[in-house]
N, C-alpha and C positions, 0 to 999 in steps of 0.2 A: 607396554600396552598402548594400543592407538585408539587417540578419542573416534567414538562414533560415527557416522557421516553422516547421519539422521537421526533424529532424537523424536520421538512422538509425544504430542503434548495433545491436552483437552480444553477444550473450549468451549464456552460456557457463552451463549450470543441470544441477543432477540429473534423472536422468530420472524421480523419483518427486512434486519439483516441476515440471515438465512438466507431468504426468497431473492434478495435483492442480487447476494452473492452467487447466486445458482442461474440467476438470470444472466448475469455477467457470463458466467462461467458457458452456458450456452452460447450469448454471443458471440461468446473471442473464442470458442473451439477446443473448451478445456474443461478442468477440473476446478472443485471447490477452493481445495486443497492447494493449487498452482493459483489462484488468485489471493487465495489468504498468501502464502509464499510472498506472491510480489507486491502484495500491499506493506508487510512489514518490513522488505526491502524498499520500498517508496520512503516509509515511516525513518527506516537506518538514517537513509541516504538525508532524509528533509531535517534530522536532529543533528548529524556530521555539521551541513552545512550553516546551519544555524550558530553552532559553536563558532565560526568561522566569521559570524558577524553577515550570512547572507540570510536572504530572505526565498520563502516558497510562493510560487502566484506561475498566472496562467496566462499567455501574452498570447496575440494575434500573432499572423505571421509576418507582418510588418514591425513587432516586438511593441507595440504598446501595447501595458500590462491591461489584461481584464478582470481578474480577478487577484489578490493574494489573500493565501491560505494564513489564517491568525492561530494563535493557540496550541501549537504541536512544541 
């Protein structure tokens, strides 16, 4: 028997993450659904590398860091 290729799950959110998520989703020419999708792939990919002893943050394109991300 083959696992799944999609699993539906519920989710349980503020309604001002909601709005926020929908406004994105306008934006960038998608779905709610395909944002949530690639936020918790951001989320994988930023606890993988953490393991690894690196850090999450947001650099110019010149690479000096402007922001990093704490707490994930």
């Amino acid at each position: 028997m083959s696992t799944p290729r999609h699993v539906r799950k519920q989710l349980i959110i503020p309604a001002e993450i909601d709005q926020r998520l929908a406004a994105i989703a306008v934006d960038t020419g998608t779905t709610v659904s395909e944002v949530v999708r690639k936020a918790i792939t951001l989320y994988i990919i930023a606890t993988e590398k953490k393991q690894q002893g690196l850090k999450l943050g947001f650099a110019r394109p010149d690479q000096t860091l402007e922001t990093e991300v704490i707490g994930l």
